[in-house]
N, CA, C and O atoms as a GROMACS GRO file, in nm:
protein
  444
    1UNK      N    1   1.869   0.868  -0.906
    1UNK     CA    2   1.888   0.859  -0.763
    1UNK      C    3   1.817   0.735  -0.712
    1UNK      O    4   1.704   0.700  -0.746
    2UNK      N    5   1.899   0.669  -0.622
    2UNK     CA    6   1.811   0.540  -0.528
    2UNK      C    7   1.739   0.604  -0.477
    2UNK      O    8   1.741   0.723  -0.447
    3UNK      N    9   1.636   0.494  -0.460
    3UNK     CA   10   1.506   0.522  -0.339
    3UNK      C   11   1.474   0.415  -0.299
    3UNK      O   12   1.436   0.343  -0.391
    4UNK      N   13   1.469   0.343  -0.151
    4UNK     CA   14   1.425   0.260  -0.107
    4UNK      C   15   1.258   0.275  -0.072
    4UNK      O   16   1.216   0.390  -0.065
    5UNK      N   17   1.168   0.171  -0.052
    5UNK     CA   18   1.055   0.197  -0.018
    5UNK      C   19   0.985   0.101   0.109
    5UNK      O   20   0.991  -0.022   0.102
    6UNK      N   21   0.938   0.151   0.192
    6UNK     CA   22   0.885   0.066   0.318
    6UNK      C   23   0.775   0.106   0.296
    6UNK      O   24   0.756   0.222   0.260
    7UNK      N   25   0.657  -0.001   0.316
    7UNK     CA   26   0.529   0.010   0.353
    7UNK      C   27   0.422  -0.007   0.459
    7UNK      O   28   0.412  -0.117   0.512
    8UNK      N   29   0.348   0.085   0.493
    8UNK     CA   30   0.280   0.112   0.642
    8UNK      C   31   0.126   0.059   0.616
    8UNK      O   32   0.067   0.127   0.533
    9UNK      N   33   0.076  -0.015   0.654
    9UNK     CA   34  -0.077  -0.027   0.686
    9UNK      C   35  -0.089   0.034   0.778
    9UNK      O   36  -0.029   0.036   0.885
   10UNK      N   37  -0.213   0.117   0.719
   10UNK     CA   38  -0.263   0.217   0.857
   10UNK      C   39  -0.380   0.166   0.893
   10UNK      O   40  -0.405   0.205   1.007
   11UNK      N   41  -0.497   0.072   0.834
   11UNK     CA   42  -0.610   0.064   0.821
   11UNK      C   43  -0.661  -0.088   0.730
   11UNK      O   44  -0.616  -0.129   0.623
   12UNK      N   45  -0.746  -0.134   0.799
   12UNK     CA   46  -0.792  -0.236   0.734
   12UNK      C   47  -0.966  -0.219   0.746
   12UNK      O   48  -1.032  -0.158   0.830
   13UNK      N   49  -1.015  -0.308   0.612
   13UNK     CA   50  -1.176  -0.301   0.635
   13UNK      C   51  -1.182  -0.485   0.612
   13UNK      O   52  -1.110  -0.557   0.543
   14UNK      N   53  -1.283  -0.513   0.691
   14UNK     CA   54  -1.341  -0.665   0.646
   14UNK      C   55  -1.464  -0.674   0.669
   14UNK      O   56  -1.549  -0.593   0.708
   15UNK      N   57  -1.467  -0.780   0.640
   15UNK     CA   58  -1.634  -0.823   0.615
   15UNK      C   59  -1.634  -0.950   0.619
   15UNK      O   60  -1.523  -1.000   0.635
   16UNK      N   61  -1.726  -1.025   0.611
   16UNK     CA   62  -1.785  -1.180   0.622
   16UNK      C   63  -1.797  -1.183   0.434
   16UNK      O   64  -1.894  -1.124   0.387
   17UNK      N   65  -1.709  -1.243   0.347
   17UNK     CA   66  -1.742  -1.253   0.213
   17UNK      C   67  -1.753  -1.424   0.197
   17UNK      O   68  -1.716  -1.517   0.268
   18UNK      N   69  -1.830  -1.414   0.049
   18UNK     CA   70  -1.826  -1.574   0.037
   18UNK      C   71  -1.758  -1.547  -0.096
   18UNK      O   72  -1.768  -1.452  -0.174
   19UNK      N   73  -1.649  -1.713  -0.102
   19UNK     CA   74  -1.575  -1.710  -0.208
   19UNK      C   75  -1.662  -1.781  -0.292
   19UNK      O   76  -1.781  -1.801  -0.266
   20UNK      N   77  -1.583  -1.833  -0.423
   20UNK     CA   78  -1.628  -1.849  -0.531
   20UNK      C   79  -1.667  -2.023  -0.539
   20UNK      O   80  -1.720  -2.075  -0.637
   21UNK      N   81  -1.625  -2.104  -0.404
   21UNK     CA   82  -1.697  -2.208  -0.367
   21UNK      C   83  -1.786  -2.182  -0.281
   21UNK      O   84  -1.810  -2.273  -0.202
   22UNK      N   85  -1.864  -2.055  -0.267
   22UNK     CA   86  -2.003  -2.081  -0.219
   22UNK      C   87  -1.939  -2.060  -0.041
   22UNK      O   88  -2.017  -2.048   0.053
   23UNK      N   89  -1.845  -2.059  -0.030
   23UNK     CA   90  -1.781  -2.066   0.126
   23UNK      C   91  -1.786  -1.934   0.178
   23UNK      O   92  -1.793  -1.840   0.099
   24UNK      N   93  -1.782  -1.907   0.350
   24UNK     CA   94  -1.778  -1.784   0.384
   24UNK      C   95  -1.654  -1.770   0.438
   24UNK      O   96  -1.598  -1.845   0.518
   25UNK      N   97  -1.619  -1.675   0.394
   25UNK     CA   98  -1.453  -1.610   0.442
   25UNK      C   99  -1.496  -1.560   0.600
   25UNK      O  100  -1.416  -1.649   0.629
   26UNK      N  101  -1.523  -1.529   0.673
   26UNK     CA  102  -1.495  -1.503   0.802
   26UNK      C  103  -1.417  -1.361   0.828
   26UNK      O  104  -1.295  -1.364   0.816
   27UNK      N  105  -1.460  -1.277   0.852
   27UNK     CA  106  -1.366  -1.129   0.859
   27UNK      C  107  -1.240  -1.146   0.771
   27UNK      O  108  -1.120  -1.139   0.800
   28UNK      N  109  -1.301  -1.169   0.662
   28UNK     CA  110  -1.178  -1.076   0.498
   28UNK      C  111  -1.144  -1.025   0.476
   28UNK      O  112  -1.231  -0.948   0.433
   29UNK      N  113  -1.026  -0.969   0.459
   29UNK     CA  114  -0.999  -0.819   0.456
   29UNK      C  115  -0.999  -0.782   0.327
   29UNK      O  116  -0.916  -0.825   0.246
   30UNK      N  117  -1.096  -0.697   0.299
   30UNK     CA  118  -1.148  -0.671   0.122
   30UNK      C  119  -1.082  -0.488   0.117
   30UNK      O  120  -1.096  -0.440   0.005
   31UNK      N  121  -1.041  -0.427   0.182
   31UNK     CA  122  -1.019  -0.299   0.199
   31UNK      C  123  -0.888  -0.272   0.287
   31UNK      O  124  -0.880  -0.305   0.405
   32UNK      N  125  -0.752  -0.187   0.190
   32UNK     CA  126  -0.656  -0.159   0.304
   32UNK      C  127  -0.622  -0.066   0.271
   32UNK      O  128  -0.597  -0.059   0.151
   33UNK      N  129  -0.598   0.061   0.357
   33UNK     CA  130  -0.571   0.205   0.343
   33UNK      C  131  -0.407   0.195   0.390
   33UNK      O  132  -0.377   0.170   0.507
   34UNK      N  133  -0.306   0.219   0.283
   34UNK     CA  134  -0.143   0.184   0.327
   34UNK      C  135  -0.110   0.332   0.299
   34UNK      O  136  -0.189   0.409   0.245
   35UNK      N  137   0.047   0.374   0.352
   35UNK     CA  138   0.119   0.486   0.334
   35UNK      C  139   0.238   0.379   0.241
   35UNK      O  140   0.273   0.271   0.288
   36UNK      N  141   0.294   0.435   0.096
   36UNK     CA  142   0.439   0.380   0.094
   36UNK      C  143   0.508   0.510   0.102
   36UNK      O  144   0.468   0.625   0.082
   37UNK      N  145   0.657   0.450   0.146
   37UNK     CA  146   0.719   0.577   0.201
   37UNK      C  147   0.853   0.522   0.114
   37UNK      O  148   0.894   0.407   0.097
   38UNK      N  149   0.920   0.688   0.051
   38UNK     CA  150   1.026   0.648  -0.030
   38UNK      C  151   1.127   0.735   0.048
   38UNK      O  152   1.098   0.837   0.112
   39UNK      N  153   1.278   0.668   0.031
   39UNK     CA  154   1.352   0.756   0.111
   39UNK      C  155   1.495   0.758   0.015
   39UNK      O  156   1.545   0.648  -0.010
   40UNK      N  157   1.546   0.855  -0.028
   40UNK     CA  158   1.649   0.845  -0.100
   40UNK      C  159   1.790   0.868  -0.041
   40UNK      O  160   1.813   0.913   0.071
   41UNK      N  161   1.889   0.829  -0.141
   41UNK     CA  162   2.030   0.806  -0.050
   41UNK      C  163   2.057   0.894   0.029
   41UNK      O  164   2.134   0.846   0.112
   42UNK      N  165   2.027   1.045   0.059
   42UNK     CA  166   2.062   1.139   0.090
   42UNK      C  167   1.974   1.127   0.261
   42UNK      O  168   2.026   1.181   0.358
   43UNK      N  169   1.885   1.078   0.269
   43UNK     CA  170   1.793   1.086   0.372
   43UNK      C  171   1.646   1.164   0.339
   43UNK      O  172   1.555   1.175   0.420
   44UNK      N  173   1.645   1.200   0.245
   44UNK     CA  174   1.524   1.296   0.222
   44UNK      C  175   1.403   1.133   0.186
   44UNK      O  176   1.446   1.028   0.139
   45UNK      N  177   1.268   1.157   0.221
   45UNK     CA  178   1.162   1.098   0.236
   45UNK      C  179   1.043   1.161   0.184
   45UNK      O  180   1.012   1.277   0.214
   46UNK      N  181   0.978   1.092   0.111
   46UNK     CA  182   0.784   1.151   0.098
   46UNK      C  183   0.721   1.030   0.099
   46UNK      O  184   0.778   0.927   0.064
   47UNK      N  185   0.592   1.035   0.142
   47UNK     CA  186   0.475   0.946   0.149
   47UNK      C  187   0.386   0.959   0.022
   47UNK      O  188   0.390   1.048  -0.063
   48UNK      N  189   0.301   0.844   0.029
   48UNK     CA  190   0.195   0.838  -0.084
   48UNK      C  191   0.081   0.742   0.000
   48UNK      O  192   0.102   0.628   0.041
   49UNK      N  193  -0.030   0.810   0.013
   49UNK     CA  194  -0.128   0.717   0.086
   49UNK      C  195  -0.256   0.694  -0.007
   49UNK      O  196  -0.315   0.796  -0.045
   50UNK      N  197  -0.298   0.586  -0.042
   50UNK     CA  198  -0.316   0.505  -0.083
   50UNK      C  199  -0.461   0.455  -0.009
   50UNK      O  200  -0.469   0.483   0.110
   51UNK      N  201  -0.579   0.383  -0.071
   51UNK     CA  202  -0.669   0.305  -0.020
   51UNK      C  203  -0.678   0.186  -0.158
   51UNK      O  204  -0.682   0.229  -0.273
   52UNK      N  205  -0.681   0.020  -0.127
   52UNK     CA  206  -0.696  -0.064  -0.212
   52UNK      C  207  -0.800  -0.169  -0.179
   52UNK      O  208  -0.795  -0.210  -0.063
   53UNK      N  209  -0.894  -0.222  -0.257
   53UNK     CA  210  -0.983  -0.276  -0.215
   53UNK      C  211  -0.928  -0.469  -0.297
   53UNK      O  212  -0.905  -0.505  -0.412
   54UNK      N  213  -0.927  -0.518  -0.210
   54UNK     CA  214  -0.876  -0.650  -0.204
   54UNK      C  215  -1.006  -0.759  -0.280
   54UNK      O  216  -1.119  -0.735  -0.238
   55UNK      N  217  -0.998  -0.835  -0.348
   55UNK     CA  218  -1.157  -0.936  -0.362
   55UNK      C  219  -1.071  -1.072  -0.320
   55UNK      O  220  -0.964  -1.123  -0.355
   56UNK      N  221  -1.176  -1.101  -0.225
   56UNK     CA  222  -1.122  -1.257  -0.167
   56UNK      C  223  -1.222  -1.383  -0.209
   56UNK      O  224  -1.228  -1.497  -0.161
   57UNK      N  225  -1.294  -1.326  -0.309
   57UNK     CA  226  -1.393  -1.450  -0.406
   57UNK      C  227  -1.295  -1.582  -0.406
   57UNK      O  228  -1.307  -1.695  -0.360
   58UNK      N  229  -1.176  -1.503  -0.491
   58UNK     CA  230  -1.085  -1.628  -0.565
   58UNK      C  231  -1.045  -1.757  -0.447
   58UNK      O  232  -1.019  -1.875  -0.470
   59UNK      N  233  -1.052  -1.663  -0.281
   59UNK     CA  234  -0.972  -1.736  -0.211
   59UNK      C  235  -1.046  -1.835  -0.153
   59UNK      O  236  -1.158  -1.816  -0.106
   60UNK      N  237  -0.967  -1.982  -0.155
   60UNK     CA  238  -0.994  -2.106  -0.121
   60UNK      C  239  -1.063  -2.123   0.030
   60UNK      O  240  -1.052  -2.006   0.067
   61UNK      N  241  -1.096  -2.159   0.089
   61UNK     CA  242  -1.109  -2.170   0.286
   61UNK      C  243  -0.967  -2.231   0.299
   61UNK      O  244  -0.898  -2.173   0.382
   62UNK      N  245  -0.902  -2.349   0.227
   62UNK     CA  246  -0.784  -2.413   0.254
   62UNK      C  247  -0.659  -2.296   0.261
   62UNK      O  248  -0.568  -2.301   0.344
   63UNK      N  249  -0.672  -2.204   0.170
   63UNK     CA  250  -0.622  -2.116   0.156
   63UNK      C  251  -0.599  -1.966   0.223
   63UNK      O  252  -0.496  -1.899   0.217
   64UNK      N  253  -0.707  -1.938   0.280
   64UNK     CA  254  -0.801  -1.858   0.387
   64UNK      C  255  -0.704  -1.814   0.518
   64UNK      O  256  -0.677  -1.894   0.608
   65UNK      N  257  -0.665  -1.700   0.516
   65UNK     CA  258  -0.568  -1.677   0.647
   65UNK      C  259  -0.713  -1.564   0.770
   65UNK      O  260  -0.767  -1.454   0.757
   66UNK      N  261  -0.719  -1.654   0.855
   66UNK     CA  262  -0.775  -1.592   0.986
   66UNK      C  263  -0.686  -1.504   1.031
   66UNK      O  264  -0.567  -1.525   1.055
   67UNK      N  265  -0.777  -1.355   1.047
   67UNK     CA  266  -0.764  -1.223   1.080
   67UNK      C  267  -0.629  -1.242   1.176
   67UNK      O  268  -0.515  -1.195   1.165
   68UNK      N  269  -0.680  -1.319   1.261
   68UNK     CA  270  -0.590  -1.312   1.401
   68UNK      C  271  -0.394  -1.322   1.308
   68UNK      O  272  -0.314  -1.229   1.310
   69UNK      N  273  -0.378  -1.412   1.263
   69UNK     CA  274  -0.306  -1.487   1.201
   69UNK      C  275  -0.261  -1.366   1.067
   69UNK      O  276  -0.187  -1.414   0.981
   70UNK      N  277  -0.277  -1.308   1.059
   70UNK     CA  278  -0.254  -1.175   0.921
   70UNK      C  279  -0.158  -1.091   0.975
   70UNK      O  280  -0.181  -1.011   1.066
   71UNK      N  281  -0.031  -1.111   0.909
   71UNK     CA  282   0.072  -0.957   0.934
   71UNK      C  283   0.053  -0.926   0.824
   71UNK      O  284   0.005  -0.966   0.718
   72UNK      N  285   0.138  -0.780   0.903
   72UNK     CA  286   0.148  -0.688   0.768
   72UNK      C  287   0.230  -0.723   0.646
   72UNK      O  288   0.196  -0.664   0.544
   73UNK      N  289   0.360  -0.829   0.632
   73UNK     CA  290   0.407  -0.867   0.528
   73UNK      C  291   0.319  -0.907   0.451
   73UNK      O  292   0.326  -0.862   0.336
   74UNK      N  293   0.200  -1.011   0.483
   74UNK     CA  294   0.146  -1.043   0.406
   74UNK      C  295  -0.022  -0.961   0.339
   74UNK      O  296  -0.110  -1.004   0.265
   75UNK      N  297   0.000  -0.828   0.411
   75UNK     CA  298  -0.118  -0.710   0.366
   75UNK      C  299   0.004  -0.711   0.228
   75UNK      O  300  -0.012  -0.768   0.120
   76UNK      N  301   0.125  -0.626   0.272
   76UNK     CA  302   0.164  -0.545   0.125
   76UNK      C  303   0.207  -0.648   0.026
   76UNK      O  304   0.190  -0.605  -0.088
   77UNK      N  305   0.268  -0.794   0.027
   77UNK     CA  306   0.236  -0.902  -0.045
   77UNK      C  307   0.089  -0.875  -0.146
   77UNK      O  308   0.095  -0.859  -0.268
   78UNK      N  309  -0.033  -0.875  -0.068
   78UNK     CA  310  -0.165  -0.858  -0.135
   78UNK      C  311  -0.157  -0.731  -0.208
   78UNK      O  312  -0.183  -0.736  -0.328
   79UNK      N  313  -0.126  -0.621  -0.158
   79UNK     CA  314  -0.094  -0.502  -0.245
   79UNK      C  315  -0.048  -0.497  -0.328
   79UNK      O  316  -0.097  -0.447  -0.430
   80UNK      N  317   0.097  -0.559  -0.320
   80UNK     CA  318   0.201  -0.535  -0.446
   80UNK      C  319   0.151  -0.634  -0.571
   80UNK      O  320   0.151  -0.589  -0.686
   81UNK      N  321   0.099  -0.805  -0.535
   81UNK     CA  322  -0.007  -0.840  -0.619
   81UNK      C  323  -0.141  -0.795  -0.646
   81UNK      O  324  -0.212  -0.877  -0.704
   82UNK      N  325  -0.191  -0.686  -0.617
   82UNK     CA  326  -0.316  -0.616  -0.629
   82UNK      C  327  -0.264  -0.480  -0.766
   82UNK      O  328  -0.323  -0.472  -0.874
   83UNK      N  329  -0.176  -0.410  -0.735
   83UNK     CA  330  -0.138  -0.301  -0.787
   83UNK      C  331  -0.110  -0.320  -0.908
   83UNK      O  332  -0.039  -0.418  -0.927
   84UNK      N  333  -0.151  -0.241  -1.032
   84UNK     CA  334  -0.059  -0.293  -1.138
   84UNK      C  335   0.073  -0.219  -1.140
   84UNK      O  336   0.085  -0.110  -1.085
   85UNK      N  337   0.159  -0.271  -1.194
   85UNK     CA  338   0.288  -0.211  -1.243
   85UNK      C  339   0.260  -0.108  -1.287
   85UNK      O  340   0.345  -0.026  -1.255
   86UNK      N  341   0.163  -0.056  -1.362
   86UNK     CA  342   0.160   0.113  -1.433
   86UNK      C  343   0.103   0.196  -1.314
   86UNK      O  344   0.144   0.310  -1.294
   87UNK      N  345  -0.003   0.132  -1.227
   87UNK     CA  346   0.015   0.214  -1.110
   87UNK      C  347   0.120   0.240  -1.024
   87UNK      O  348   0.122   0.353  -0.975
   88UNK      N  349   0.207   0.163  -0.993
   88UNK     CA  350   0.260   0.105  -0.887
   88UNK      C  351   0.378   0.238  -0.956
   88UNK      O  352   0.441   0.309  -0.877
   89UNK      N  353   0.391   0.252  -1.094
   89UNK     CA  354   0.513   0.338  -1.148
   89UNK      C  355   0.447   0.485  -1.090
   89UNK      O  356   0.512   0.555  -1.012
   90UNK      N  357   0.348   0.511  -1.123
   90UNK     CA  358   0.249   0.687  -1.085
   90UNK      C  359   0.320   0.666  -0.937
   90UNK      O  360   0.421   0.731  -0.906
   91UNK      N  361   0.257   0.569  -0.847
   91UNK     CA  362   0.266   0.606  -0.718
   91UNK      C  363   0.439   0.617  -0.659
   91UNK      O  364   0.459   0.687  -0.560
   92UNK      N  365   0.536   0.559  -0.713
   92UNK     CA  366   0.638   0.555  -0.692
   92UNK      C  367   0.737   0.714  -0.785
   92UNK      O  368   0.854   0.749  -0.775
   93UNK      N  369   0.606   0.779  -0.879
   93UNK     CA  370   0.690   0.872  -0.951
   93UNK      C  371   0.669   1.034  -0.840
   93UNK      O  372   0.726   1.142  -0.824
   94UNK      N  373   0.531   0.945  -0.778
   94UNK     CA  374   0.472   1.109  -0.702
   94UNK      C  375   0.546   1.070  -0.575
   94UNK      O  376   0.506   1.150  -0.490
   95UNK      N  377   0.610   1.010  -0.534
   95UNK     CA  378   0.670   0.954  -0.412
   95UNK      C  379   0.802   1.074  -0.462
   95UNK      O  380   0.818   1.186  -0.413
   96UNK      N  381   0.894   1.002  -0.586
   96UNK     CA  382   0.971   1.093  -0.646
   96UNK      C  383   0.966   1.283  -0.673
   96UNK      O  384   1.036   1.384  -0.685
   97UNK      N  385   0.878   1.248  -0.671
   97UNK     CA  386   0.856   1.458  -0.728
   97UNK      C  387   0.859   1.515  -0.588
   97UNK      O  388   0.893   1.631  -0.569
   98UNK      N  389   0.821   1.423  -0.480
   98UNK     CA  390   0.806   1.505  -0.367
   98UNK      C  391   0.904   1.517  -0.308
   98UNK      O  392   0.904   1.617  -0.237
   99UNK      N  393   0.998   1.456  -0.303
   99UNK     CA  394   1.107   1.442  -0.268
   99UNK      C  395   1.189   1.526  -0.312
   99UNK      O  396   1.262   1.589  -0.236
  100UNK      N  397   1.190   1.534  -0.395
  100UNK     CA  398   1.264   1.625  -0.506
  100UNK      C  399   1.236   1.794  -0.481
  100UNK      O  400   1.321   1.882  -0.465
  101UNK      N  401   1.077   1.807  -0.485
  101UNK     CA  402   1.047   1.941  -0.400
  101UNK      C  403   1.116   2.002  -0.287
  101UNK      O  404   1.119   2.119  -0.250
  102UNK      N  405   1.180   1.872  -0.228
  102UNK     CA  406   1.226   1.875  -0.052
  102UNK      C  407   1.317   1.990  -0.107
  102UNK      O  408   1.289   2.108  -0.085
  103UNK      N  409   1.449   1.946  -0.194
  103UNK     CA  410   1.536   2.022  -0.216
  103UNK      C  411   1.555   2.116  -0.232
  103UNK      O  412   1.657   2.170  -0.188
  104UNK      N  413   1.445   2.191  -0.318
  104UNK     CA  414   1.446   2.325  -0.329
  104UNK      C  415   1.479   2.421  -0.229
  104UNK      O  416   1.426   2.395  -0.121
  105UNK      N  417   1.539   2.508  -0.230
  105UNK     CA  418   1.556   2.631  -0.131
  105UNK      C  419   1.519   2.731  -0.145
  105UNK      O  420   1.535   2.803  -0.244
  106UNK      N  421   1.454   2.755  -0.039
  106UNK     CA  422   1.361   2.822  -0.033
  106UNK      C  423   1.351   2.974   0.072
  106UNK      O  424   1.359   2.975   0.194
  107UNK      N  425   1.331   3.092  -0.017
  107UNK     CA  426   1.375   3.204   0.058
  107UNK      C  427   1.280   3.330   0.063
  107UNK      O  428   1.198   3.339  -0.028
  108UNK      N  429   1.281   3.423   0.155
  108UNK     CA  430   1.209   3.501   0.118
  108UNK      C  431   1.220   3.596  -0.015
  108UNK      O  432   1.307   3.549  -0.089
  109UNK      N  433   1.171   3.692  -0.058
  109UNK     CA  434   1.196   3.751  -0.178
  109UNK      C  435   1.137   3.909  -0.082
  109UNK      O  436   1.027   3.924  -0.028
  110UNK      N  437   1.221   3.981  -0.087
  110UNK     CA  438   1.169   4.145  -0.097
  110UNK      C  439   1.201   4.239  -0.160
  110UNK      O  440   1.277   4.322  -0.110
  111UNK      N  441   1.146   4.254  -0.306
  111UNK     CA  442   1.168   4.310  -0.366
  111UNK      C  443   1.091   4.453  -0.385
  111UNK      O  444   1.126   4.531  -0.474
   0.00000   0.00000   0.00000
């Protein structure tokens, strides 16, 4: 079955970090708490929420995006390069099972 997936930032953490030239990042965002949400052809949907902690050592000042200046394309960009693929499969399989639960029907029993 298809499943498309959209992703929600609900939450960000920053801090003042210094990168790996000795430079200070300026409110970094080293911490992002996201929902991904899977929805399959049928319309049925489940969430998976998620907290990922970002390191902005590597990042340049030239390179350096000010808070103000940060969408969310470019939070789940950092995610989807943050995540590995073997996670990224768990979180997209429990996205799956839940969904799948949806279907079940479900009844009383009086026996």
């Amino acid at each position: 079955m298809s499943t498309t997936y959209v992703w929600k930032v609900i939450e960000i953490g920053t801090k003042n970090a210094v990168n790996n030239d000795n430079e200070v990042l300026n409110d970094a965002i080293v911490e992002v708490t996201w929902k991904k949400i899977g929805t399959d052809i049928n319309g049925n949907f489940a969430a998976y929420v998620g907290t990922t902690d970002l390191d902005p050592t590597s990042t340049t000042a030239a390179a350096f995006v000010a808070l103000d200046d940060v969408t969310s394309s470019m939070i789940v960009d950092w995610l989807e390069s943050t995540i590995s693929t073997k996670e990224m499969g768990i979180i997209d399989d429990k996205i799956a099972k839940k969904i799948e639960k949806q279907q079940i029907t479900r009844q009383e029993f009086n026996n």
